[in-house]
Backbone atoms as SQL, in Angstrom:
CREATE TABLE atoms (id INTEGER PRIMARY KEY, chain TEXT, resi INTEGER, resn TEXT, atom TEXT, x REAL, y REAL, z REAL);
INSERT INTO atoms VALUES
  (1, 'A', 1, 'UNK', 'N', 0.609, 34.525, -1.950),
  (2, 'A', 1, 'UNK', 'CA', -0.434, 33.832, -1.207),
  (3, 'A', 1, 'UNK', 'C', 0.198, 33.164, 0.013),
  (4, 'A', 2, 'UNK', 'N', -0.438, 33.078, 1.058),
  (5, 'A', 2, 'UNK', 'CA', 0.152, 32.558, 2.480),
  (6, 'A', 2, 'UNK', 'C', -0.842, 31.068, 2.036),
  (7, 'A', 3, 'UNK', 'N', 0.246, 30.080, 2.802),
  (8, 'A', 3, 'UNK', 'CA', 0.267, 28.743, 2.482),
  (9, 'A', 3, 'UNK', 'C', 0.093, 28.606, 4.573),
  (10, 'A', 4, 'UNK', 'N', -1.661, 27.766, 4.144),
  (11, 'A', 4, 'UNK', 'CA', -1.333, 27.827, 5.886),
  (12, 'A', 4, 'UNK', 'C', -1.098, 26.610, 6.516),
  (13, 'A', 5, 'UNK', 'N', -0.743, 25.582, 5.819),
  (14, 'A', 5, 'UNK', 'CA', -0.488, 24.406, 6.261),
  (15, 'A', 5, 'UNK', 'C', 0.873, 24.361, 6.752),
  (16, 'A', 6, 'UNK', 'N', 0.979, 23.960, 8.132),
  (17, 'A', 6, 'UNK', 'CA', 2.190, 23.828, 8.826),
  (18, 'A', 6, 'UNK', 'C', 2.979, 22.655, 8.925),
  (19, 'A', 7, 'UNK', 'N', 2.095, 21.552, 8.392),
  (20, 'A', 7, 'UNK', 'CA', 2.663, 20.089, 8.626),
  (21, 'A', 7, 'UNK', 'C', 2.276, 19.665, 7.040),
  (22, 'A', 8, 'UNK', 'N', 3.409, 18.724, 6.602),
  (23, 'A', 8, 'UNK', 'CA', 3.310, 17.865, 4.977),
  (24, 'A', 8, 'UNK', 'C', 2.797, 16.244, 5.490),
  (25, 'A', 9, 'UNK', 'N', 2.109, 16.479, 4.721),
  (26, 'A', 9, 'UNK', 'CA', 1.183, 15.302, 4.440),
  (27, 'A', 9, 'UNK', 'C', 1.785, 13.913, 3.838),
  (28, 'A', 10, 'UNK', 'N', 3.169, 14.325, 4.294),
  (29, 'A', 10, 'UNK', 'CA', 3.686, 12.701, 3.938),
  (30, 'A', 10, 'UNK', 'C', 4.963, 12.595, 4.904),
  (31, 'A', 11, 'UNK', 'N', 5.522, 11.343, 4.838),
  (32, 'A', 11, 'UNK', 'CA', 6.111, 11.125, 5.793),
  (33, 'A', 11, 'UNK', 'C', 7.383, 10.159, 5.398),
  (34, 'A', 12, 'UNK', 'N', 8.327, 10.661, 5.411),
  (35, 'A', 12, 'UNK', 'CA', 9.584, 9.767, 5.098),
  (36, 'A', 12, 'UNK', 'C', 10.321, 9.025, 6.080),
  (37, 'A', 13, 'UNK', 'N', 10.441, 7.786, 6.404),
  (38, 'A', 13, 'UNK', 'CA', 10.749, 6.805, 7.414),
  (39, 'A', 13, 'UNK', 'C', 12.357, 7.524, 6.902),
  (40, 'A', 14, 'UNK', 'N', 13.113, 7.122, 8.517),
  (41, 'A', 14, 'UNK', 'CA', 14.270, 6.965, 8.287),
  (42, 'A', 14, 'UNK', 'C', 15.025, 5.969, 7.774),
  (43, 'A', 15, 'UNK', 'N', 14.664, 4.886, 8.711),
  (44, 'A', 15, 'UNK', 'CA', 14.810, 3.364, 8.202),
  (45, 'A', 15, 'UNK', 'C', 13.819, 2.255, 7.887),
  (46, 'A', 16, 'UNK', 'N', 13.312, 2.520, 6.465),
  (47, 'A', 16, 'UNK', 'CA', 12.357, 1.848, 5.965),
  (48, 'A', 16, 'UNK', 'C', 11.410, 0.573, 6.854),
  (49, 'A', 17, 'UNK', 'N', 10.416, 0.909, 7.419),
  (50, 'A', 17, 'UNK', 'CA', 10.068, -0.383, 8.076),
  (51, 'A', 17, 'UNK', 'C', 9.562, -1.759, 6.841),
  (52, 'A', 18, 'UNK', 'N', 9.508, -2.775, 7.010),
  (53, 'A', 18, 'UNK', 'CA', 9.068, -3.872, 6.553),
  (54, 'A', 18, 'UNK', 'C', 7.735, -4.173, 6.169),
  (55, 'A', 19, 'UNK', 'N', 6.720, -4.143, 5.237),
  (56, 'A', 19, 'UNK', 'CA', 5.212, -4.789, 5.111),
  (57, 'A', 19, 'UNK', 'C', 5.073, -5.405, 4.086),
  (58, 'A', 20, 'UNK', 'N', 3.597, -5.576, 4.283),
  (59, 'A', 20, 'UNK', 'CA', 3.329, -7.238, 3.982),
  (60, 'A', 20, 'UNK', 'C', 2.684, -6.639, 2.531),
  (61, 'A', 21, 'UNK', 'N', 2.947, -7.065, 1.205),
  (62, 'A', 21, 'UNK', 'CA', 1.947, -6.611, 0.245),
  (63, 'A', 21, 'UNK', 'C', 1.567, -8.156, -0.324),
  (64, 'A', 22, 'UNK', 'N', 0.337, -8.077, -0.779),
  (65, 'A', 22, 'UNK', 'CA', -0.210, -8.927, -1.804),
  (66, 'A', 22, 'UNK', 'C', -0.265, -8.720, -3.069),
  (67, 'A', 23, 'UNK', 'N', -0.827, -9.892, -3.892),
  (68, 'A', 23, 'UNK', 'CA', -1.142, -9.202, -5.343),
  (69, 'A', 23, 'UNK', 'C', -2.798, -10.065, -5.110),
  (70, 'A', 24, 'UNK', 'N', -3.632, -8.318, -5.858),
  (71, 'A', 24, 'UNK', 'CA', -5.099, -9.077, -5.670),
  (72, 'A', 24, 'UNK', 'C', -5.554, -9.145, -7.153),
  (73, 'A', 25, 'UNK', 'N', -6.452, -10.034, -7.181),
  (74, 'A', 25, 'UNK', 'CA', -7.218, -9.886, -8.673),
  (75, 'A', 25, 'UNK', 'C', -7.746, -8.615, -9.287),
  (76, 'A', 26, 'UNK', 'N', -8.045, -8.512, -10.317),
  (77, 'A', 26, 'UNK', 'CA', -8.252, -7.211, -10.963),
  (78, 'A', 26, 'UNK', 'C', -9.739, -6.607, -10.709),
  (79, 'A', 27, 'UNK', 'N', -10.472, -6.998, -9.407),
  (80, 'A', 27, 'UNK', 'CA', -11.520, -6.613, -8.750),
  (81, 'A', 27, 'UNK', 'C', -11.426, -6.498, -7.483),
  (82, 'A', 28, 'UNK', 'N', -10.122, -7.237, -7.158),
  (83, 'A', 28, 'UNK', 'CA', -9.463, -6.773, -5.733),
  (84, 'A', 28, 'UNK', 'C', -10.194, -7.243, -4.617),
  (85, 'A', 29, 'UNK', 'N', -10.884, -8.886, -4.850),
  (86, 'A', 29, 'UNK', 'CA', -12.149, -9.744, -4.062),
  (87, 'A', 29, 'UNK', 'C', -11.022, -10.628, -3.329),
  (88, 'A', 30, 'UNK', 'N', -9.987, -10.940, -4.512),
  (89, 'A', 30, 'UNK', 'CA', -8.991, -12.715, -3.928),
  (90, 'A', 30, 'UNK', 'C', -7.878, -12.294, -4.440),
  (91, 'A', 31, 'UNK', 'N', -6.841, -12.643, -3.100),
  (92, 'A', 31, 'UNK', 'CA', -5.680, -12.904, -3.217),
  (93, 'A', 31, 'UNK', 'C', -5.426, -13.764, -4.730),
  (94, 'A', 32, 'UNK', 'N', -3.718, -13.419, -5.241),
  (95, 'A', 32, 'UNK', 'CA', -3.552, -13.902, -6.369),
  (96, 'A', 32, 'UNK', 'C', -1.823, -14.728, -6.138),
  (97, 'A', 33, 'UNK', 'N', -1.428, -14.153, -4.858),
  (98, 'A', 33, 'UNK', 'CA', -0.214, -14.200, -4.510),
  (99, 'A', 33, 'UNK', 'C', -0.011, -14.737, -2.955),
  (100, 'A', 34, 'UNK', 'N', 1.013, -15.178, -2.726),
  (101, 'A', 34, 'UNK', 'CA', 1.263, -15.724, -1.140),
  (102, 'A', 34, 'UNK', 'C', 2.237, -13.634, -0.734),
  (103, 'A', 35, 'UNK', 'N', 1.844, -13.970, 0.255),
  (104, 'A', 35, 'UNK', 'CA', 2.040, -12.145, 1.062),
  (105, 'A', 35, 'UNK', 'C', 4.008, -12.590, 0.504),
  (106, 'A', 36, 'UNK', 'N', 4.473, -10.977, 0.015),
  (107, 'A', 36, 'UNK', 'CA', 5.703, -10.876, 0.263),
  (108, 'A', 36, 'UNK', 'C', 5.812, -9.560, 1.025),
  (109, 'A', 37, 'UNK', 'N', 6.952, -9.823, 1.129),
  (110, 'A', 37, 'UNK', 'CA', 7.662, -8.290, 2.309),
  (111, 'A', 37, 'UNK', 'C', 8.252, -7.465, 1.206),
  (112, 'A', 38, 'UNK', 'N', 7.824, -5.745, 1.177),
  (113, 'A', 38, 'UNK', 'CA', 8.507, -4.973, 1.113),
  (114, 'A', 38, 'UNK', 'C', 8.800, -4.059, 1.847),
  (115, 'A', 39, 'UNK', 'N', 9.603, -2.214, 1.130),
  (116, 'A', 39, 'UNK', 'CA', 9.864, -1.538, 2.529),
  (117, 'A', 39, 'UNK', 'C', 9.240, -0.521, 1.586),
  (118, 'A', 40, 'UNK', 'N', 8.516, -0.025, 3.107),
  (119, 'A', 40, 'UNK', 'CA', 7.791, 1.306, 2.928),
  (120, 'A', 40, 'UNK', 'C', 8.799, 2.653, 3.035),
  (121, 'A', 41, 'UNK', 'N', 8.976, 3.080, 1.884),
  (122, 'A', 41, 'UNK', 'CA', 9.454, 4.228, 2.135),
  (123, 'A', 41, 'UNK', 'C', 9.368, 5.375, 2.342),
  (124, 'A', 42, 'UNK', 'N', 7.955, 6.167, 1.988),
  (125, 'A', 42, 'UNK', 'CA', 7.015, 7.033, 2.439),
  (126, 'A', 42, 'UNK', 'C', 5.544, 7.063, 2.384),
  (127, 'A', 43, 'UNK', 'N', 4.847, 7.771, 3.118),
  (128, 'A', 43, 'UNK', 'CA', 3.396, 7.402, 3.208),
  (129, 'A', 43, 'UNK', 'C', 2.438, 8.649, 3.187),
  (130, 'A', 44, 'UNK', 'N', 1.704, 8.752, 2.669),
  (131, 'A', 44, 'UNK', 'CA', 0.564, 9.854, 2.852),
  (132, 'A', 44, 'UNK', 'C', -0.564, 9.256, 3.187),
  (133, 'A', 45, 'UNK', 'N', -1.732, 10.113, 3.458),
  (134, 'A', 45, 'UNK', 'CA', -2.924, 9.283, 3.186),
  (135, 'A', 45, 'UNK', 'C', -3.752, 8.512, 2.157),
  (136, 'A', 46, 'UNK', 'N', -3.032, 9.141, 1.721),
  (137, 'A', 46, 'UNK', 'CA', -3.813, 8.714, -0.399),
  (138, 'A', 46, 'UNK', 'C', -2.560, 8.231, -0.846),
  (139, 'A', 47, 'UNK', 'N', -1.456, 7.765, -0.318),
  (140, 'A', 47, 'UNK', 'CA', -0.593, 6.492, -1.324),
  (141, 'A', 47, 'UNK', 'C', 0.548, 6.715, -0.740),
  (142, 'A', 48, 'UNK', 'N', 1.496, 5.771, -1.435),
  (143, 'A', 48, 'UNK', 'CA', 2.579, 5.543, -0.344),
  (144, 'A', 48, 'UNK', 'C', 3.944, 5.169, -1.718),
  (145, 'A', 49, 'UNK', 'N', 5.207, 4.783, -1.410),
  (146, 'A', 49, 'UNK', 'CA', 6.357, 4.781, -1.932),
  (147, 'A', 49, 'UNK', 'C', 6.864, 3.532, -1.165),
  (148, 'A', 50, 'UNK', 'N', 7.213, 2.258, -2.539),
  (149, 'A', 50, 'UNK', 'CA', 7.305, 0.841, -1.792),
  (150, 'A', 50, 'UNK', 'C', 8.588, 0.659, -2.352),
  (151, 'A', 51, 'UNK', 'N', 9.618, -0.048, -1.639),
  (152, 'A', 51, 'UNK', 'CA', 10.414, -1.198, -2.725),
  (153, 'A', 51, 'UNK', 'C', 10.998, -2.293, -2.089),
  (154, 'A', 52, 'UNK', 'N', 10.473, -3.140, -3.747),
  (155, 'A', 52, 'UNK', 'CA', 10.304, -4.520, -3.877),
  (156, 'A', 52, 'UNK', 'C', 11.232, -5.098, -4.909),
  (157, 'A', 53, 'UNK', 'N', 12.037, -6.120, -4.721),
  (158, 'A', 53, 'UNK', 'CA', 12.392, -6.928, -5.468),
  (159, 'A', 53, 'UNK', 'C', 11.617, -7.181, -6.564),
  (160, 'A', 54, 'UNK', 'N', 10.688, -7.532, -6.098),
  (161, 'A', 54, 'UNK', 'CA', 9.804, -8.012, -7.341),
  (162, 'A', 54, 'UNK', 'C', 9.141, -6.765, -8.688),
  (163, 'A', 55, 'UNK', 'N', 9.060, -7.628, -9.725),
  (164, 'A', 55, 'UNK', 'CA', 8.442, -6.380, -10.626),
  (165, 'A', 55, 'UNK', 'C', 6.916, -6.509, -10.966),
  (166, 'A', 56, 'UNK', 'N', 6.593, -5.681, -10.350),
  (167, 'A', 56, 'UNK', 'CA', 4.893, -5.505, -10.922),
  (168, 'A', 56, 'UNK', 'C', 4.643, -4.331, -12.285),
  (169, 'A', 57, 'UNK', 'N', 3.607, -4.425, -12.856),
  (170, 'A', 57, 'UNK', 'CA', 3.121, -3.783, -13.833),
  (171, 'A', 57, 'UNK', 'C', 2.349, -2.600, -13.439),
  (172, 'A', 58, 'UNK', 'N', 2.598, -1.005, -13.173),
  (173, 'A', 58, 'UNK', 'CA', 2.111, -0.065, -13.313),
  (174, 'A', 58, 'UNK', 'C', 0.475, -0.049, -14.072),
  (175, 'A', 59, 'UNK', 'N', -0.527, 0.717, -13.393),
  (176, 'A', 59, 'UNK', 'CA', -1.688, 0.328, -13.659),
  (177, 'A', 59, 'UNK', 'C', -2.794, -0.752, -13.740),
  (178, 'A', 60, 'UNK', 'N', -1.555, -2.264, -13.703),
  (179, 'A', 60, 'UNK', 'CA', -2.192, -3.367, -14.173),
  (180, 'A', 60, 'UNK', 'C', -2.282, -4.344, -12.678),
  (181, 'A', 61, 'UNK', 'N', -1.515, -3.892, -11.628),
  (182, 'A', 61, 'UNK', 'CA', -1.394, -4.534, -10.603),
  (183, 'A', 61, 'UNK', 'C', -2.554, -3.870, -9.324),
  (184, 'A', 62, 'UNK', 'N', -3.103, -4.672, -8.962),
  (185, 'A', 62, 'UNK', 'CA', -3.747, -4.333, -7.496),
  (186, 'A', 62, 'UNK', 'C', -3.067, -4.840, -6.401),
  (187, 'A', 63, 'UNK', 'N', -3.005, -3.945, -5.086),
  (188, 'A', 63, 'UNK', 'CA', -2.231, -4.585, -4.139),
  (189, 'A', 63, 'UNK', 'C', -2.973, -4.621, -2.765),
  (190, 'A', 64, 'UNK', 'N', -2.629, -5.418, -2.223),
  (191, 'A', 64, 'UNK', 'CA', -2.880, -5.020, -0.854),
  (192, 'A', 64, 'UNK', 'C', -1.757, -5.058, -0.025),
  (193, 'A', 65, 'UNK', 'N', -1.903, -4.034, 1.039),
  (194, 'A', 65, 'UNK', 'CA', -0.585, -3.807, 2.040),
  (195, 'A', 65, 'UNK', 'C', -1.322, -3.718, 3.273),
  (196, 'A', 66, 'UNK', 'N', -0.408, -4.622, 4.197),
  (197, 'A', 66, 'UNK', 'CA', -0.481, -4.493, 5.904),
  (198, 'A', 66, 'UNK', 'C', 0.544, -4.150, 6.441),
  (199, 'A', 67, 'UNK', 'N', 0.250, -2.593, 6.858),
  (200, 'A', 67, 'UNK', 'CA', 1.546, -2.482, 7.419),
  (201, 'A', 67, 'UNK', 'C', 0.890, -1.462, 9.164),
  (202, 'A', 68, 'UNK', 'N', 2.007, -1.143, 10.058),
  (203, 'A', 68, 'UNK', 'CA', 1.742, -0.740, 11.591),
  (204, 'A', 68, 'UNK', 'C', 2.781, 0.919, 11.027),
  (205, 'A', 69, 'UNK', 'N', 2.647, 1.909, 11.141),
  (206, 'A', 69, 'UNK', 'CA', 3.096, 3.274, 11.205),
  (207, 'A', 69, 'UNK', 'C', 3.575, 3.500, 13.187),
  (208, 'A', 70, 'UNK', 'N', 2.347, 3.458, 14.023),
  (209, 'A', 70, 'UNK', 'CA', 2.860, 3.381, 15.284),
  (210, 'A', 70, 'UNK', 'C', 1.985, 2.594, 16.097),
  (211, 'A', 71, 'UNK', 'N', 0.729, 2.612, 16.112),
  (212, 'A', 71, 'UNK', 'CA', 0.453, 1.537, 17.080),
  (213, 'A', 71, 'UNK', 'C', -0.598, 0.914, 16.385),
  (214, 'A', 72, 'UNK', 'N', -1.333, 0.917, 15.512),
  (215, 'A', 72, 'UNK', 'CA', -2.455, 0.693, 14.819),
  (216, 'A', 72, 'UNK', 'C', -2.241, -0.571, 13.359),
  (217, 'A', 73, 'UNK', 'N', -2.397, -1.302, 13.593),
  (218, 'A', 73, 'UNK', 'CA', -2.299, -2.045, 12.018),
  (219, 'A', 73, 'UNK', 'C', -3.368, -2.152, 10.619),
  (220, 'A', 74, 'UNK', 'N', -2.507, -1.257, 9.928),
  (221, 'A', 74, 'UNK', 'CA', -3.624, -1.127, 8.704),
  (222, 'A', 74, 'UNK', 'C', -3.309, -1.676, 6.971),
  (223, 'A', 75, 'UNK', 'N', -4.696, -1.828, 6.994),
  (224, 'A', 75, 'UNK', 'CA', -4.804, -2.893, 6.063),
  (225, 'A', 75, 'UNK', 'C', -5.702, -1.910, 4.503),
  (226, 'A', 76, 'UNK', 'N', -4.648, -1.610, 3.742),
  (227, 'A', 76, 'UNK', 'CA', -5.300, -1.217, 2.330),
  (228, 'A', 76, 'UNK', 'C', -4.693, -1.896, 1.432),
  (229, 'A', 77, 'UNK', 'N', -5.672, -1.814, 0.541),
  (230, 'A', 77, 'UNK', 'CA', -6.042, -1.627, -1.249),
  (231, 'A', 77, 'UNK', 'C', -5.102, -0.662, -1.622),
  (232, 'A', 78, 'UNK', 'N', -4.765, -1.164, -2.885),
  (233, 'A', 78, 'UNK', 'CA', -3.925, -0.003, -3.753),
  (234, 'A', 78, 'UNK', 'C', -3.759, -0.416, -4.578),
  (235, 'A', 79, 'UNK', 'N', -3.366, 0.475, -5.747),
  (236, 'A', 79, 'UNK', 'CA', -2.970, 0.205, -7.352),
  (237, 'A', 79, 'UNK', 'C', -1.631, 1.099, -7.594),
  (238, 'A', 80, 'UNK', 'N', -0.705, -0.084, -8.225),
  (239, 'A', 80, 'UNK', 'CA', 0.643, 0.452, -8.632),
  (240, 'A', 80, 'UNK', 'C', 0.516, 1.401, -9.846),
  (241, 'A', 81, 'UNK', 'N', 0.717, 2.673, -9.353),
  (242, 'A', 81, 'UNK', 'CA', 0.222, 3.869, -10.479),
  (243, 'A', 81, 'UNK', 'C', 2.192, 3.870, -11.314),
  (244, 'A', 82, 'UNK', 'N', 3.279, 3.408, -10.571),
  (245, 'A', 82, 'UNK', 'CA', 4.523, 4.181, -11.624),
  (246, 'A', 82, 'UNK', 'C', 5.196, 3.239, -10.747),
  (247, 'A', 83, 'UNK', 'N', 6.461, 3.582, -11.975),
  (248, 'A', 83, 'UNK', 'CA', 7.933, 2.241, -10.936),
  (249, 'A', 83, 'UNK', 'C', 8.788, 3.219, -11.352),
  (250, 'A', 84, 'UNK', 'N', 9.984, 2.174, -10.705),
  (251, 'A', 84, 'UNK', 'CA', 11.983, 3.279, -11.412),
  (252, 'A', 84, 'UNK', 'C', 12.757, 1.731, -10.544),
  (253, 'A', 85, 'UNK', 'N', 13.191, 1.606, -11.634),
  (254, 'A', 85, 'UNK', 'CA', 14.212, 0.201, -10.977),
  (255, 'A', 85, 'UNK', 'C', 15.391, 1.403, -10.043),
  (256, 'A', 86, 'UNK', 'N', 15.399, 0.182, -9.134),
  (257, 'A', 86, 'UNK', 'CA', 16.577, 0.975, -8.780),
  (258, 'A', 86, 'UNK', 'C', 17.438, -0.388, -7.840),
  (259, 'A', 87, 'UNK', 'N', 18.698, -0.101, -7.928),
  (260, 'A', 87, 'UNK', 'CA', 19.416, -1.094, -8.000),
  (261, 'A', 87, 'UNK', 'C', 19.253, -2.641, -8.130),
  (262, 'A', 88, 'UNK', 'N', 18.902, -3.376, -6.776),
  (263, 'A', 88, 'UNK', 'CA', 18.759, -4.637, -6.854),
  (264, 'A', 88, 'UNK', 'C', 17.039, -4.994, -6.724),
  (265, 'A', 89, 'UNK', 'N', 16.301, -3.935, -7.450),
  (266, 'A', 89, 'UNK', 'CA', 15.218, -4.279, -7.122),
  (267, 'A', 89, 'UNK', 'C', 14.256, -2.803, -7.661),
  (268, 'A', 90, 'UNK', 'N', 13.213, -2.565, -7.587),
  (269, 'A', 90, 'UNK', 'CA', 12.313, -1.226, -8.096),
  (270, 'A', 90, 'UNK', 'C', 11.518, -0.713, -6.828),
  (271, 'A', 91, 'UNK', 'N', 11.196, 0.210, -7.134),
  (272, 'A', 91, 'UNK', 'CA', 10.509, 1.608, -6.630),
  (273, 'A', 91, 'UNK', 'C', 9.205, 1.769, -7.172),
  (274, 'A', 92, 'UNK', 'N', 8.278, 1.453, -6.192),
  (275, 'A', 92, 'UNK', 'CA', 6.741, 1.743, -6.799),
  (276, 'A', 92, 'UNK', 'C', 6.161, 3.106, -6.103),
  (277, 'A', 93, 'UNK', 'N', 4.902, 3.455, -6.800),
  (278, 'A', 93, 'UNK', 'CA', 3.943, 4.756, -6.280),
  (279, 'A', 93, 'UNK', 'C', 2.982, 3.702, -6.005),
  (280, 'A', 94, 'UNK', 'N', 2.536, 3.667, -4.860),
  (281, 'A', 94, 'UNK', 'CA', 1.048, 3.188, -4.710),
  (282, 'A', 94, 'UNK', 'C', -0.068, 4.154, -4.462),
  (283, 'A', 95, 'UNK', 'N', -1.781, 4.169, -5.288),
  (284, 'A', 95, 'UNK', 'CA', -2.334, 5.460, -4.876),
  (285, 'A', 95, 'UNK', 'C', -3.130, 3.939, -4.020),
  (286, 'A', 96, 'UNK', 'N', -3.826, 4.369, -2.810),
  (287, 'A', 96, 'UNK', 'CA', -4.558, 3.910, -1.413),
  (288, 'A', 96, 'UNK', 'C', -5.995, 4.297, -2.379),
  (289, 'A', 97, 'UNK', 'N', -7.011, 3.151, -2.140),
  (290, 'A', 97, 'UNK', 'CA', -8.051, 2.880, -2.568),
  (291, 'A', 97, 'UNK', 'C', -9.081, 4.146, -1.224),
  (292, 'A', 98, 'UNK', 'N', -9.720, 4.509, -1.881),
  (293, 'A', 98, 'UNK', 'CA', -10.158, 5.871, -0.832),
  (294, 'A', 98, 'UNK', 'C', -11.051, 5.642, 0.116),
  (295, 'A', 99, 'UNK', 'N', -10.912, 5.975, 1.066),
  (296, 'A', 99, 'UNK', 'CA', -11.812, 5.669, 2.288),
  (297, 'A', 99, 'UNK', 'C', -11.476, 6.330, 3.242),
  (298, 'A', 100, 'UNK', 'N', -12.209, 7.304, 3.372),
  (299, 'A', 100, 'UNK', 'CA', -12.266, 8.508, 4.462),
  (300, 'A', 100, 'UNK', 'C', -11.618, 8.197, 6.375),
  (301, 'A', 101, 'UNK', 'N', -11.960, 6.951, 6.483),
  (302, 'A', 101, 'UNK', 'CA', -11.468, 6.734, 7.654),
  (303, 'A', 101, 'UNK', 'C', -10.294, 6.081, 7.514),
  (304, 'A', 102, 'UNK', 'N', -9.547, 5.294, 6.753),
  (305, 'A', 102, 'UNK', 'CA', -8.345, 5.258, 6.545),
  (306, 'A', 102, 'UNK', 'C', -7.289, 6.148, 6.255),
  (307, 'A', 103, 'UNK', 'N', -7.768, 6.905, 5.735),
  (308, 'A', 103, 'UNK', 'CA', -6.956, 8.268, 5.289),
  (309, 'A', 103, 'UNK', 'C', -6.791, 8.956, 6.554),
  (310, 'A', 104, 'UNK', 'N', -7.934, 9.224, 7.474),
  (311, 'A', 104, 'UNK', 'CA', -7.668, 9.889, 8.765),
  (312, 'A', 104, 'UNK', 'C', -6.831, 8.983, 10.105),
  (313, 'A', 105, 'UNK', 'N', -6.997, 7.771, 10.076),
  (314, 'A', 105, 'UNK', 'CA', -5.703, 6.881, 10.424),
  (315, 'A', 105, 'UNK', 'C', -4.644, 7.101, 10.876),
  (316, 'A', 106, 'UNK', 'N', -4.344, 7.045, 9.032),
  (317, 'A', 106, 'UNK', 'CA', -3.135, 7.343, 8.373),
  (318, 'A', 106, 'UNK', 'C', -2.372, 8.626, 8.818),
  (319, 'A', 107, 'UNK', 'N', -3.459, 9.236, 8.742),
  (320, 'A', 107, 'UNK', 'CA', -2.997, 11.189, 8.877),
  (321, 'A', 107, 'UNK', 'C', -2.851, 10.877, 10.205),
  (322, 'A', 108, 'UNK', 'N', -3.333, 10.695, 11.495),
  (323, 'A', 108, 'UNK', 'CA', -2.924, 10.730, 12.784),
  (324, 'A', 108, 'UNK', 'C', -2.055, 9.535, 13.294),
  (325, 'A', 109, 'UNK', 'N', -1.834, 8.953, 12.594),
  (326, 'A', 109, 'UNK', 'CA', -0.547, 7.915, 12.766),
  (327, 'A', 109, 'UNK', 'C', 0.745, 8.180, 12.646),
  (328, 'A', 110, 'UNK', 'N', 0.721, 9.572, 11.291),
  (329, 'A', 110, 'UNK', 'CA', 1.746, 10.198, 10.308),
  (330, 'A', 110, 'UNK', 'C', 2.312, 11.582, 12.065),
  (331, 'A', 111, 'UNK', 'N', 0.668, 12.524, 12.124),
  (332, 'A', 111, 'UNK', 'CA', 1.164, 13.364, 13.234),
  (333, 'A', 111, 'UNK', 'C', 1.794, 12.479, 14.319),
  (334, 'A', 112, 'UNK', 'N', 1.377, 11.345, 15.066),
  (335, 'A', 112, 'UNK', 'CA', 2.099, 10.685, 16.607),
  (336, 'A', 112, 'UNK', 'C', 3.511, 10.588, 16.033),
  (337, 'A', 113, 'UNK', 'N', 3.872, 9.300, 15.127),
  (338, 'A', 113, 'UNK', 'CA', 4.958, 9.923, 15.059),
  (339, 'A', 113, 'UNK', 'C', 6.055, 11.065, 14.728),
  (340, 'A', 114, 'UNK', 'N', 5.722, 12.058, 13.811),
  (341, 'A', 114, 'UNK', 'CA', 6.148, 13.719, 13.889),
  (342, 'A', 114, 'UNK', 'C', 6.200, 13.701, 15.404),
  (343, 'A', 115, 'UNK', 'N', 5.371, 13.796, 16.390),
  (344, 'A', 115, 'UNK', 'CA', 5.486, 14.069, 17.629),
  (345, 'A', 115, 'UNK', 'C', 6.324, 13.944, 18.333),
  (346, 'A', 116, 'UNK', 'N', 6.605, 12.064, 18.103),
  (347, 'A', 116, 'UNK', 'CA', 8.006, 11.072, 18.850),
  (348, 'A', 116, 'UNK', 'C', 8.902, 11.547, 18.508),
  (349, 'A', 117, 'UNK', 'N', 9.116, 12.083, 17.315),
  (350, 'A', 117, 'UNK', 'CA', 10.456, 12.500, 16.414),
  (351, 'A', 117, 'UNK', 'C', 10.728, 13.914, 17.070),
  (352, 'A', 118, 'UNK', 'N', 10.244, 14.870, 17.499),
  (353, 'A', 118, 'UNK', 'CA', 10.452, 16.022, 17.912),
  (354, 'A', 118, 'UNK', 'C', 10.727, 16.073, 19.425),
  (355, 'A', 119, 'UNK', 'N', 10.125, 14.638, 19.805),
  (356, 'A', 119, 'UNK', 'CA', 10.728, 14.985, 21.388),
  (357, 'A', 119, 'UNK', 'C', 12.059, 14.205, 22.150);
């Protein structure tokens, strides 16, 4: 079968940028936490790869993240679906709470920079 997608739908920073996550209540209305910083380590439209010092609970945590990809600052919802400690601190999966125009954002935030990177 021919695979016609030419570009992957996720995006691995070289050098992790910095964002802002919260912890929200388990309806995801009110903050539960003062904002800490983690680093984004990859991103798709539908979820992303964080690490944090801190340990959250897989399934049981809601988050919110503000973070800038290239010129745009965006602001999602998410739920910590998996972790993996890893050294001085863990490795989360976040899946992105769904919303059609965030996801497309995301996706043309993901192509500009592919773009910068190639030229």
């Amino acid at each position: 079968m021919f695979y016609k997608r030419s570009e992957s739908f996720r995006y691995t920073f070289g050098t992790p940028p910095e964002i802002c996550m919260q912890l929200m209540d388990p309806l995801g209305n009110q903050a539960v936490s003062p904002k800490k910083y983690c680093l984004l380590l990859d991103i798709s439209p539908k979820g992303a790869k964080l690490f944090s010092e801190k340990e959250l609970k897989p399934g049981e945590e809601n988050v919110n993240l503000q973070f800038v990809l290239n010129h745009e600052t965006i602001t999602a919802g998410a739920t910590i679906v998996w972790k993996q400690q890893y050294e001085e601190g863990w490795i989360y999966g976040a899946d992105f709470e769904r919303n059609s125009i965030k996801e497309m954002l995301i996706l043309n935030e993901i192509r500009e920079l592919k773009e910068i990177e190639m030229n």
